[in-house]
LUMDOTI-719011 format. One record per residue (C-alpha): x, y, z negated. Coordinates in Angstrom, 3 decimals, decimal comma. Example, Ala and Ser with C-alpha at 12.3 -4.5 7.8 and 13.67 -1.06 7.14 Angstrom:
! residues 2
DOTI        x        y        z
DOTI   12,300   -4,500   -7,800
DOTI   13,670   -1,060   -7,140
This chain:
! residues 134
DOTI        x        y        z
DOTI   -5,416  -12,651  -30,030
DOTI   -7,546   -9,391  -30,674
DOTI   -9,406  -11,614  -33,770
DOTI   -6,102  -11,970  -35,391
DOTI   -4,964   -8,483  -34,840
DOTI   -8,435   -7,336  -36,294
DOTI   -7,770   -9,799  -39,628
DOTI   -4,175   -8,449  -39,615
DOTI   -5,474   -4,959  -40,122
DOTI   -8,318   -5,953  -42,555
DOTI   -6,025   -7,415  -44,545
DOTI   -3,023   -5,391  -44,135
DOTI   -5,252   -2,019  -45,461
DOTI   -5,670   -1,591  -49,161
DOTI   -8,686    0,001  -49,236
DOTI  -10,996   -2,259  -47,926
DOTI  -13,745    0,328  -46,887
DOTI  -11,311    2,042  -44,600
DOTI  -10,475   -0,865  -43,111
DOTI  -14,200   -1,937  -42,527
DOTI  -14,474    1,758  -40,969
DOTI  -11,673    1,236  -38,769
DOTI  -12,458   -2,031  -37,411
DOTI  -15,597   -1,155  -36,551
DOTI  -14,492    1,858  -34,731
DOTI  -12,180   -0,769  -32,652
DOTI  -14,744   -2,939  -32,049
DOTI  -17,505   -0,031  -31,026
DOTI  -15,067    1,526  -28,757
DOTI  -14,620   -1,932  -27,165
DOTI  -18,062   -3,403  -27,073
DOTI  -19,580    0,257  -25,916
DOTI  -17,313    1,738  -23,503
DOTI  -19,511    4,421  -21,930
DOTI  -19,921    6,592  -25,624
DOTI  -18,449   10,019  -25,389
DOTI  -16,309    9,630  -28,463
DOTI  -14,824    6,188  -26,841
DOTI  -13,895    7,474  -23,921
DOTI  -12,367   10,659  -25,583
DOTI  -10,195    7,970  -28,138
DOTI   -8,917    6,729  -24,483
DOTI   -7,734    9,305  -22,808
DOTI   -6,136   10,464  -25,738
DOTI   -4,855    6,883  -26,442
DOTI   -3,951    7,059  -22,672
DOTI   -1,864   10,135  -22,741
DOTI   -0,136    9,546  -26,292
DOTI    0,696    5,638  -25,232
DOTI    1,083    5,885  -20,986
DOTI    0,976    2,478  -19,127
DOTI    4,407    1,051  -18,310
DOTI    5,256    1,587  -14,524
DOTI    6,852   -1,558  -13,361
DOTI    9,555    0,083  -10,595
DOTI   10,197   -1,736   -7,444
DOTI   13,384   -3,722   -6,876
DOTI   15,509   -2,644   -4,031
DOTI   14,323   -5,017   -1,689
DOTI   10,580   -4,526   -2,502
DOTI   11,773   -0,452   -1,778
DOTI   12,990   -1,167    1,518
DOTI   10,055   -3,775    2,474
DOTI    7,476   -0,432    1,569
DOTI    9,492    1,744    3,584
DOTI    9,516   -0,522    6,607
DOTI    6,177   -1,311    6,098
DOTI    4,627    2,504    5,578
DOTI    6,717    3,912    8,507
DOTI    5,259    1,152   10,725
DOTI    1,887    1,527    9,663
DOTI    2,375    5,687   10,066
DOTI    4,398    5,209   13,676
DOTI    0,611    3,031   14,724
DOTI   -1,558    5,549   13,789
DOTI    0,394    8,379   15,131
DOTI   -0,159    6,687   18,492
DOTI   -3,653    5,855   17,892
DOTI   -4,138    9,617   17,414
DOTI   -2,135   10,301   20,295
DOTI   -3,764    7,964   22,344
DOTI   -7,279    9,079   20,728
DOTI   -9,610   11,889   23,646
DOTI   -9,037   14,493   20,493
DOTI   -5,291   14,640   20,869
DOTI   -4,484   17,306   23,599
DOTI   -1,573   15,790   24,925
DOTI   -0,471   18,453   27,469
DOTI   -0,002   20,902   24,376
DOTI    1,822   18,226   22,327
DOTI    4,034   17,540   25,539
DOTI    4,834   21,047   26,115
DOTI    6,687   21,652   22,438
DOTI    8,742   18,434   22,645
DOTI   12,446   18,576   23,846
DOTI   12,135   14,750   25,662
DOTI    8,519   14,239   26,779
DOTI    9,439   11,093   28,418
DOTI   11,033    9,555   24,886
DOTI    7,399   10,948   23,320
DOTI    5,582    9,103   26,197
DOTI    7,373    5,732   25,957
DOTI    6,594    5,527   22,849
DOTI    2,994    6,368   23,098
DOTI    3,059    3,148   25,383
DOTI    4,474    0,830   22,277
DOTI    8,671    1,826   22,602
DOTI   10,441    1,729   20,208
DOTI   10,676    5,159   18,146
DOTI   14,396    4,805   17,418
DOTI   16,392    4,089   20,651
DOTI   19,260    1,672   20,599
DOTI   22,104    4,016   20,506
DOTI   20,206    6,132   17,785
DOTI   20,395    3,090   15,648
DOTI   24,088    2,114   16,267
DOTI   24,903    5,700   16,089
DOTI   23,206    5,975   12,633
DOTI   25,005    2,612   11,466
DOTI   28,577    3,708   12,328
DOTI   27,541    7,183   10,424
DOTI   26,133    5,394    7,250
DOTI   29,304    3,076    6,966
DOTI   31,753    5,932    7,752
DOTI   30,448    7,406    4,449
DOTI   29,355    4,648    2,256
DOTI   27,392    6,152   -1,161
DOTI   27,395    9,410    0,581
DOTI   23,345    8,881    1,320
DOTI   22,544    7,534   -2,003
DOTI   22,161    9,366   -5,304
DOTI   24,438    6,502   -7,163
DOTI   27,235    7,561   -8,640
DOTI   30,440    5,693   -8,712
Protein backbone atom coordinates (compact mmCIF):
# COMPACT_ATOMS: atom_id res chain seq x y z
CA UNK A 1 0.00 0.00 0.00
CA UNK A 2 2.88 2.53 0.95
CA UNK A 3 4.76 1.22 -2.62
CA UNK A 4 1.83 2.44 -4.52
CA UNK A 5 1.40 5.62 -2.67
CA UNK A 6 5.25 6.22 -3.22
CA UNK A 7 4.71 5.49 -7.31
CA UNK A 8 1.56 7.68 -7.05
CA UNK A 9 3.67 10.59 -5.95
CA UNK A 10 6.64 9.84 -8.33
CA UNK A 11 4.50 9.94 -10.93
CA UNK A 12 1.99 12.41 -9.98
CA UNK A 13 5.12 15.26 -9.59
CA UNK A 14 6.32 16.92 -12.73
CA UNK A 15 9.57 17.52 -11.88
CA UNK A 16 11.03 14.38 -11.43
CA UNK A 17 14.04 15.51 -9.19
CA UNK A 18 11.65 16.84 -6.61
CA UNK A 19 9.92 13.94 -6.54
CA UNK A 20 13.14 11.74 -6.13
CA UNK A 21 13.92 14.34 -3.17
CA UNK A 22 10.71 13.82 -1.63
CA UNK A 23 10.48 10.21 -1.69
CA UNK A 24 13.51 9.78 -0.28
CA UNK A 25 12.77 12.06 2.53
CA UNK A 26 9.58 9.60 3.12
CA UNK A 27 11.44 6.74 2.99
CA UNK A 28 14.53 8.16 5.36
CA UNK A 29 12.11 9.35 7.85
CA UNK A 30 10.62 5.82 7.82
CA UNK A 31 13.57 3.53 7.59
CA UNK A 32 15.61 5.90 10.28
CA UNK A 33 13.30 6.93 12.89
CA UNK A 34 15.69 8.10 15.62
CA UNK A 35 17.27 11.29 13.20
CA UNK A 36 16.57 14.64 14.71
CA UNK A 37 15.02 16.05 11.58
CA UNK A 38 12.54 12.82 11.50
CA UNK A 39 11.37 13.11 14.60
CA UNK A 40 10.93 16.97 14.28
CA UNK A 41 8.75 16.17 10.67
CA UNK A 42 6.55 14.05 13.36
CA UNK A 43 5.67 16.02 15.84
CA UNK A 44 4.95 18.59 13.53
CA UNK A 45 3.07 16.05 11.30
CA UNK A 46 1.53 15.04 14.71
CA UNK A 47 0.22 18.36 15.74
CA UNK A 48 -0.88 19.66 12.13
CA UNK A 49 -2.74 16.04 11.41
CA UNK A 50 -3.87 14.76 15.32
CA UNK A 51 -4.87 11.02 15.60
CA UNK A 52 -8.62 10.41 15.46
CA UNK A 53 -10.03 9.69 19.04
CA UNK A 54 -12.48 6.91 18.66
CA UNK A 55 -15.23 8.07 21.61
CA UNK A 56 -16.84 5.45 23.66
CA UNK A 57 -20.44 4.37 23.08
CA UNK A 58 -22.77 4.84 25.92
CA UNK A 59 -22.61 1.53 27.16
CA UNK A 60 -18.76 1.23 26.95
CA UNK A 61 -19.15 4.89 29.19
CA UNK A 62 -21.10 3.35 31.78
CA UNK A 63 -19.04 -0.13 31.81
CA UNK A 64 -15.67 2.44 32.60
CA UNK A 65 -17.50 4.17 35.15
CA UNK A 66 -18.60 1.03 36.95
CA UNK A 67 -15.48 -0.40 36.45
CA UNK A 68 -13.06 2.73 37.69
CA UNK A 69 -15.31 3.45 40.75
CA UNK A 70 -14.94 -0.23 41.74
CA UNK A 71 -11.43 -0.44 41.22
CA UNK A 72 -11.06 3.22 43.27
CA UNK A 73 -13.79 2.00 46.17
CA UNK A 74 -10.85 -1.38 46.54
CA UNK A 75 -8.04 0.60 46.92
CA UNK A 76 -9.54 3.13 49.14
CA UNK A 77 -10.02 0.21 51.53
CA UNK A 78 -6.75 -1.27 50.94
CA UNK A 79 -5.37 2.10 52.11
CA UNK A 80 -7.68 2.18 54.83
CA UNK A 81 -7.03 -1.12 55.86
CA UNK A 82 -3.11 -0.50 55.16
CA UNK A 83 -0.82 0.23 59.16
CA UNK A 84 -0.20 3.88 57.34
CA UNK A 85 -3.82 4.91 57.42
CA UNK A 86 -4.52 6.46 60.93
CA UNK A 87 -7.90 5.43 61.25
CA UNK A 88 -8.85 7.13 64.57
CA UNK A 89 -8.17 10.59 62.74
CA UNK A 90 -10.11 9.51 59.62
CA UNK A 91 -12.99 8.30 62.06
CA UNK A 92 -13.10 11.41 63.96
CA UNK A 93 -14.04 13.85 60.72
CA UNK A 94 -16.75 11.50 59.40
CA UNK A 95 -20.49 12.20 60.23
CA UNK A 96 -21.38 8.05 60.32
CA UNK A 97 -18.25 6.17 61.43
CA UNK A 98 -20.13 3.03 61.53
CA UNK A 99 -21.32 3.45 57.56
CA UNK A 100 -17.24 4.26 57.03
CA UNK A 101 -16.45 1.04 59.02
CA UNK A 102 -18.86 -1.35 57.26
CA UNK A 103 -17.57 -0.58 54.42
CA UNK A 104 -13.99 -0.93 55.30
CA UNK A 105 -15.19 -4.62 56.03
CA UNK A 106 -16.47 -5.10 52.14
CA UNK A 107 -20.32 -3.17 52.49
CA UNK A 108 -21.58 -1.86 50.13
CA UNK A 109 -20.66 2.01 49.66
CA UNK A 110 -24.16 3.01 48.54
CA UNK A 111 -26.84 1.71 51.00
CA UNK A 112 -30.11 0.39 49.71
CA UNK A 113 -32.29 3.29 50.35
CA UNK A 114 -29.50 5.66 48.92
CA UNK A 115 -29.94 3.83 45.71
CA UNK A 116 -33.80 3.76 45.55
CA UNK A 117 -33.76 7.22 46.81
CA UNK A 118 -31.42 8.30 43.94
CA UNK A 119 -33.66 6.27 41.33
CA UNK A 120 -37.00 7.91 42.26
CA UNK A 121 -34.88 11.41 42.07
CA UNK A 122 -33.32 10.63 38.57
CA UNK A 123 -36.81 9.58 37.08
CA UNK A 124 -38.67 12.48 38.77
CA UNK A 125 -36.47 14.67 36.50
CA UNK A 126 -35.62 12.76 33.46
CA UNK A 127 -32.76 14.83 31.15
CA UNK A 128 -32.37 17.05 34.08
CA UNK A 129 -28.76 15.18 34.88
CA UNK A 130 -27.65 15.02 31.38
CA UNK A 131 -26.25 17.78 29.18
CA UNK A 132 -28.71 16.58 26.11
CA UNK A 133 -30.87 18.86 24.97
CA UNK A 134 -34.33 18.13 23.86
Amino acid sequence: MQLVALVGVYCGTQVEEASIVILALVVGMNMIPSLPCASFMKRVWRRRFPPKVRLLTEEEYRKQGEEETRKALQQLRGYCQSPSCSPWRTVSRLQTPTKFASFVEGAPDVSESEEECYDMETALYPGQYTDDED
